[in-house]
N, C-alpha and C positions, 0 to 999 in steps of 0.2 A: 363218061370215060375220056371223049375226046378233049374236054377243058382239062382237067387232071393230067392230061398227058401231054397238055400245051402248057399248064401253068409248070410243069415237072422238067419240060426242054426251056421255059423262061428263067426257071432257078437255077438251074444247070451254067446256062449261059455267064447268068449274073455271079456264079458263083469263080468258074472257070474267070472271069476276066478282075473277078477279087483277086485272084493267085496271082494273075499276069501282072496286076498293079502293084503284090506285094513282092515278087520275085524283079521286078525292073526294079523297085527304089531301092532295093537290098543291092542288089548287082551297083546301079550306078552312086551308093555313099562311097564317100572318099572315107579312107584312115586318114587321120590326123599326119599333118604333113610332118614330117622330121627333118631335124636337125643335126648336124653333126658337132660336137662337143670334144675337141681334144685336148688330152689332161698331160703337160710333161710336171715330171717331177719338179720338186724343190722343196728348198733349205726353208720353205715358210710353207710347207704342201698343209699343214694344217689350217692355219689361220687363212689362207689365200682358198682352199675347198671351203670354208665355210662362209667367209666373206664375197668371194668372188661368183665360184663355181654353182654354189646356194644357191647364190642372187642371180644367176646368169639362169637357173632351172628354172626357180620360180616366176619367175618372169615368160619364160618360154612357156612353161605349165598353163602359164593363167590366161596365154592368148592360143590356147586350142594346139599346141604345138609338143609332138614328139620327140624326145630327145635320144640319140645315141649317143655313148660316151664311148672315146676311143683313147689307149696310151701305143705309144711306138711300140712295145713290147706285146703289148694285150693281156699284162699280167697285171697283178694289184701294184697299189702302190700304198706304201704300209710307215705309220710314224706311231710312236706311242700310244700315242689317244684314236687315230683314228685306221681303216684299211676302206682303201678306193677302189673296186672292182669293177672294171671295162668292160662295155658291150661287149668290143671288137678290137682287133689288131690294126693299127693303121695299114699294115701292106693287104688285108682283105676286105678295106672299104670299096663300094660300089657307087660313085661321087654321084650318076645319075640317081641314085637313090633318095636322096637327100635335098632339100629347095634351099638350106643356107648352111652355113658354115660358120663355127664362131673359136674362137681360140683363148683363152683367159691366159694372162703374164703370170707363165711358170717356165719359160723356155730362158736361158743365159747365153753368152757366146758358147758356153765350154760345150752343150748340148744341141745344139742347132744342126742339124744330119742331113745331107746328100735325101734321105726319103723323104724328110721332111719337106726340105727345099720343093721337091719336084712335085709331090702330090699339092703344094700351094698352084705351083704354077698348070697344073690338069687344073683344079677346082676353078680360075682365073679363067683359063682357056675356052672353059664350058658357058661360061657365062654367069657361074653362080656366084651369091652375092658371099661376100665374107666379112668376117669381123676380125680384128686383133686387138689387142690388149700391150701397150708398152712390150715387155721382152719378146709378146707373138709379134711386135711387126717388125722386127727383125729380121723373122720367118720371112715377111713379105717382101721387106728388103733386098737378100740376099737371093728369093726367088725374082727378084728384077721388076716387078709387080707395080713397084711405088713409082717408076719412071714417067714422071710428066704427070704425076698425081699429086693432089695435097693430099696430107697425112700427120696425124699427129705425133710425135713421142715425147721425149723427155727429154726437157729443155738443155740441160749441159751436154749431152751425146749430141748432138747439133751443134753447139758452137764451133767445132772443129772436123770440118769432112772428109780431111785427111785422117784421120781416127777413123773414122766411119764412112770409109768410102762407097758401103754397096746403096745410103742413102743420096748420094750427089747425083743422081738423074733426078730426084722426087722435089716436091715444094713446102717444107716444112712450115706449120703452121698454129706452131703450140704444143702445148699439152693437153688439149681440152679433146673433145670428138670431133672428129671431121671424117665427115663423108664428099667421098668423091666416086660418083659412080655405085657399083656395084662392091665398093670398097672404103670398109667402115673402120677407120683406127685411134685410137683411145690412148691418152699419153700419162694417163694417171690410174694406175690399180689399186687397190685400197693399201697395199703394203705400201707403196710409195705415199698413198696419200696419210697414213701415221709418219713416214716419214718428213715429207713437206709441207704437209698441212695445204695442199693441192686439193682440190673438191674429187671426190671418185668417180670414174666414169661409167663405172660396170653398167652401173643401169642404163642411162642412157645411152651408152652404147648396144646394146642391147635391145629397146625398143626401135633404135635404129635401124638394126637386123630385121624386127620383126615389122619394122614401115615396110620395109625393100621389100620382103617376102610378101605380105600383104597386095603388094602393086605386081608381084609376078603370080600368085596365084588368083586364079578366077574360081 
């Protein structure tokens, strides 16, 4: 009786400290870290969601990484062939939430918006890393961001800074990817690159994002 009731408190034991090992490693998995993904409209929102946006998920997808998609509105965004439906509203993002940030060129002067402006410069502020795309680094621009940084865009919007005054603190460097810091921008989007026949940067922009994030997360 008494091995029976030794061997019966030694199962017990081993049993209890199975649970404890399978309740810590449940507790301590990480969720796939996310990303924040914002979409502005445009006159190319088809071909640019499929070429850019596509390629900017896939990519994200395939290195273990969640994506949130946000528009300024939080409403669809709707063309003949296709309807884009947003996680979230840009004014109810929670930037701590998120380990990078990436922007794809759908933003032009006429749409570039005071919210926009200022939640670049919180995301900046925090530390976190970001991406832009030609029209997003405008974004970056204008939130003041590029000053005393190199930075991509497109090549004729440079040759004159008086045109473009919120880029003449920053160090223009092409059209190609250039990272500087925690700050990754791209001067060619596939719409410009059918234009100029410019190489695209989507991707590598992109894996770029996903280096920097890689070296902040342990």
């Amino acid at each position: 009786m008494s091995n029976f009731y030794d061997q019966f408190i030694l199962t017990m034991k081993r049993l209890f400290l199975l649970i404890f090992l399978i309740i810590t490693l449940v507790s301590c998995r990480k969720e796939p870290s996310r990303v924040f993904l914002f979409i502005e409209d445009s006159q190319q929102l088809s071909y640019m969601v499929t070429h850019e946006v596509g390629k900017m998920k896939e990519e994200l997808n395939q290195s273990g990484f969640k994506i949130t998609t946000s528009t300024l509105s939080g409403e669809a965004l709707k063309t003949d062939s296709i309807t884009l439906v947003p996680d979230i509203k840009l004014a109810n993002v929670n930037i701590d939430d998120f380990a990078g940030f990436i922007l794809p060129c759908m933003a032009s002067d006429t749409v570039i918006t005071s919210q926009e402006i200022e939640f670049v410069k919180k995301v900046v502020s925090k530390g976190k890393p970001i991406a832009a795309q030609v029209g997003a680094v405008q974004i970056l621009a204008r939130a003041g961001v590029l000053e005393g940084k190199k930075y991509a865009f497109v090549d004729e919007k440079n040759e004159n800074h008086d045109m473009y005054p919120e880029f003449s603190g920053g160090n223009f460097c092409g059209n190609g990817v250039i990272r500087d810091g925690n700050i990754i921008t791209s001067g060619t989007c596939p719409w410009m690159a059918k234009l100029t026949g410019h190489q695209d940067g989507t991707a590598e922009l992109t894996h770029e994002l996903i280096n920097v994030m890689k070296g902040r997360i342990k």
